[in-house]
N, C-alpha and C positions, 0 to 999 in steps of 0.2 A: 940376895933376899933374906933377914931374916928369918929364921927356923925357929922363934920364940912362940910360943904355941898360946893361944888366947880360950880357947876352948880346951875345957875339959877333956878327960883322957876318955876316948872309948870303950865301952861298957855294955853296948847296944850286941847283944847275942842274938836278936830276931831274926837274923836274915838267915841264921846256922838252923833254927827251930825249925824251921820248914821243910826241908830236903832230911832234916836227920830225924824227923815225925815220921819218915818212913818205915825207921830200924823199929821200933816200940810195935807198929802196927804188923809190918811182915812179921815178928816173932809171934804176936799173940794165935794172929790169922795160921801161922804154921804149929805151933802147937794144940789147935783146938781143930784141923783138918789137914796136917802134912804140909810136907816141902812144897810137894807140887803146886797145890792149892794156894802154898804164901807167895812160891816161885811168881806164879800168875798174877797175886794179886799186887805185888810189886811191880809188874811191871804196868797195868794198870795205872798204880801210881806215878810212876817213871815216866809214864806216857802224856798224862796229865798235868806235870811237870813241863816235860818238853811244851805243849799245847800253853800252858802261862809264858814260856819264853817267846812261843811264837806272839801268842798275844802283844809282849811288850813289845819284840821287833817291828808289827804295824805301828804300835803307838810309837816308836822315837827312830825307824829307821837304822837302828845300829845292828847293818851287815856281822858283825861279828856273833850279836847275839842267836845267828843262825847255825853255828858251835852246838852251840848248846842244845839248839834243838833237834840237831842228826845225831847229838851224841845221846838225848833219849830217844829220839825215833828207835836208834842202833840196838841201844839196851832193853828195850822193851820191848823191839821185836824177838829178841835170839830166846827174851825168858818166857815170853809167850809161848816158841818153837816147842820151849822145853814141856807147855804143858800139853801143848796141841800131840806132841809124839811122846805122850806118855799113856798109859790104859784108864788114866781116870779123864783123860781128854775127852777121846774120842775112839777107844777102843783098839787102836793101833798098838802093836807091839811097840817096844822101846828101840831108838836105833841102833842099828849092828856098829861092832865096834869102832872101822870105819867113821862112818857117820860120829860119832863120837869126837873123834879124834878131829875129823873136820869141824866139827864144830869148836872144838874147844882150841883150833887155833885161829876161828874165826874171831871168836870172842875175846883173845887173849891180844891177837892183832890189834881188834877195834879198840878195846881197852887203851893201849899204845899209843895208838895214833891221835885218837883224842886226848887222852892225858898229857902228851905233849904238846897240841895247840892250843888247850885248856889252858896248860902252867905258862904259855909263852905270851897269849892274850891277858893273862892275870897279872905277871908282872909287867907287861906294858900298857896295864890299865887299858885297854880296850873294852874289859867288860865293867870297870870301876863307875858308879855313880856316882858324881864329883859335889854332892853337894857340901860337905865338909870343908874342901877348897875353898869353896864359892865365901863361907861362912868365916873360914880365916882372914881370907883377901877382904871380907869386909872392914875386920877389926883391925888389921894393922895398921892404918891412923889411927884409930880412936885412941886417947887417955883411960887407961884405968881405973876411971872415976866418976859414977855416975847420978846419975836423978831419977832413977826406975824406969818403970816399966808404962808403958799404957797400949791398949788395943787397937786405939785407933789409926788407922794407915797414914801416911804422912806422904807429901808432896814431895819431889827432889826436883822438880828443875820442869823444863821442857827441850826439846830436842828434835834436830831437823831431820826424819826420815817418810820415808814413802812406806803405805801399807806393804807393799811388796815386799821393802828391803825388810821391816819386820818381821815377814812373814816367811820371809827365808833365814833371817837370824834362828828364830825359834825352830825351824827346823835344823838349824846348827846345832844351837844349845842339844838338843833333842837326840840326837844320831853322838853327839860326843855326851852323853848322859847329864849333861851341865843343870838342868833343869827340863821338868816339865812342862810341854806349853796345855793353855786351855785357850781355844780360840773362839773368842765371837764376832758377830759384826763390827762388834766397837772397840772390839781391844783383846789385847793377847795379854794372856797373865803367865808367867813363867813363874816354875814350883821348883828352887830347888830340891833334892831329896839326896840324902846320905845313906850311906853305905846299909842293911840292915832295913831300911824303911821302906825300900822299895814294894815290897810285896804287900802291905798293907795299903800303900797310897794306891798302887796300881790294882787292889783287888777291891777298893773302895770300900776297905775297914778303917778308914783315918779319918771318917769324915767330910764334910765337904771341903775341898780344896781353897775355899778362902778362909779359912779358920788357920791354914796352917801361914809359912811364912811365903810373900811370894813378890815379884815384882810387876808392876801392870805397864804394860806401854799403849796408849788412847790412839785412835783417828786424829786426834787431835796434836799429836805428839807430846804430850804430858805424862810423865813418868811416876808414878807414884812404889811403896813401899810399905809392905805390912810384918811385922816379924813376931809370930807366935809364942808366944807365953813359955812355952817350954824351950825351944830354941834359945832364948833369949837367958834363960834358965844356965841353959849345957854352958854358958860362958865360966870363965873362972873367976871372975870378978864382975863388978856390978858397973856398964858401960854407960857413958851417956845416949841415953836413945834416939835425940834427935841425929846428932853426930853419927851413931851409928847406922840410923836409915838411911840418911845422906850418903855413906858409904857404901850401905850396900847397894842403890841403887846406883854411884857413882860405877862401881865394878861392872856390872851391866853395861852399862852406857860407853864406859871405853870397852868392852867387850864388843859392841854393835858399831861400835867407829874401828876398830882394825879388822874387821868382819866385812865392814861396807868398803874397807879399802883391798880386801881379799887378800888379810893378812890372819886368817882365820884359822892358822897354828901356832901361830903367836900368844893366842887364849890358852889355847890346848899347852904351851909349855910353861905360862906363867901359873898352870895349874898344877903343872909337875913337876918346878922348879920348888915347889912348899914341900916334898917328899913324905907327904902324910901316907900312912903304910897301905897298905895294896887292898885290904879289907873293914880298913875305916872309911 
């Protein structure tokens, strides 16, 4: 498979902004009330943290992303511990040294053990949202050469499936991070989302979910194609639009035909056979 890259180089630091808005906040909070008090109010953080991960794991079912959220359960209980047994807590002495020392190869453990299935699921993209993939595989037909842009969703085709098998793809896409489904009576709209955007789409700072780029499959089995303004932007060159809706709805579509034939790693490798790095 070509490795010729159609999209722009990543750039997108958002998704680092989040988790590392915590450093800025613990220091101010422990300079203007102590360790203890930032100790606490990190893990507060930490914990709230975990609580968005859980959040996504209902929304896309991806087991993995339950990682993430023992590994803040973990952290934000021990930094709690540390405020609860201290005297600005709750009046209890600090623990004896003991105690100490069990803690701090609790913590030194947990640290371990997570950061190794952390780095293990990261480089096996288990926690990767693939919509950059998705966005490449679209372009690799298209020419280099385009007629702009426009807003309107485009048609690619129609296609023989059952609400059901839909209904189970999108929870496919969903659990391997491929796209996000919206589901209604009449049709499921899949959202890719890239690496960095997640927290925005899923915290519902991105707007509504048809503004951005997405693909709808009907009751009717008609497939249609929307690809947002900015998206369409991150290309390195200026594509032909109808060409390239046609493709990206075409990706899908043989996506949902080796899916309905329960060839459903087959997606998963032609996703990872493009080697786009672990955090784009």
């Amino acid at each position: 498979m070509s490795l010729v890259r159609k999209l722009k180089p990543d750039r997108n630091i958002t998704g680092a902004i989040y988790p590392l808005s915590m450093l800025p906040i613990f220091g101010t909070i422990t300079l203007l009330f102590g360790y203890t008090t930032g100790f606490f109010a990190l893990s507060i953080m930490i914990a709230l943290f975990g609580l968005f991960y859980l959040y996504v794991y209902f929304r896309t079912m991806n087991a993995y992303l339950l990682v993430i959220c023992a590994e803040s359960g973990f952290l934000s209980l021990l930094l709690a511990l540390m405020y609860v047994n201290s005297p600005i807590g709750n009046g209890r002495f600090m623990p004896s040294p003991f105690d100490k020392i069990e803690y701090g190869l609790s913590y030194f453990s947990g640290l371990v053990f997570f950061g190794i299935v952390i780095v293990f699921l990261t480089l096996t993209r288990k926690l990767k949202w693939r919509g950059r993939e998705v966005f490449e595989l679209a372009a690799e037909p298209v020419e280099e050469s385009g007629d702009g842009y426009t807003p309107r969703p485009r048609p690619v085709g129609t296609v023989a499936y059952t609400m059901k098998d839909i209904h189970n793809f999108a929870r496919f896409c969903a659990s391997h991070q491929i796209a996000l489904p919206y589901i209604t009576s009449k049709n499921i709209t899949l959202v890719p989302i890239k690496m960095g955007e997640e927290f925005s789409r899923l915290l519902g700072l991105s707007g509504d979910y048809r503004d951005a780029t997405w693909i709808n499959f009907d009751v009717s089995g008609e497939v249609s194609v929307h690809i947002a303004h900015k998206d369409y932007l991150d290309y390195r060159e200026p594509l032909p639009f109808d060409q390239l809706c046609t493709a990206f709805g075409q990706v899908f579509i043989d996506f949902l035909e080796l899916f309905k034939k329960g060839e459903g790693v087959r997606v998963v490798d032609r996703l990872d056979d493009l080697k786009i790095g672990i955090l784009s």
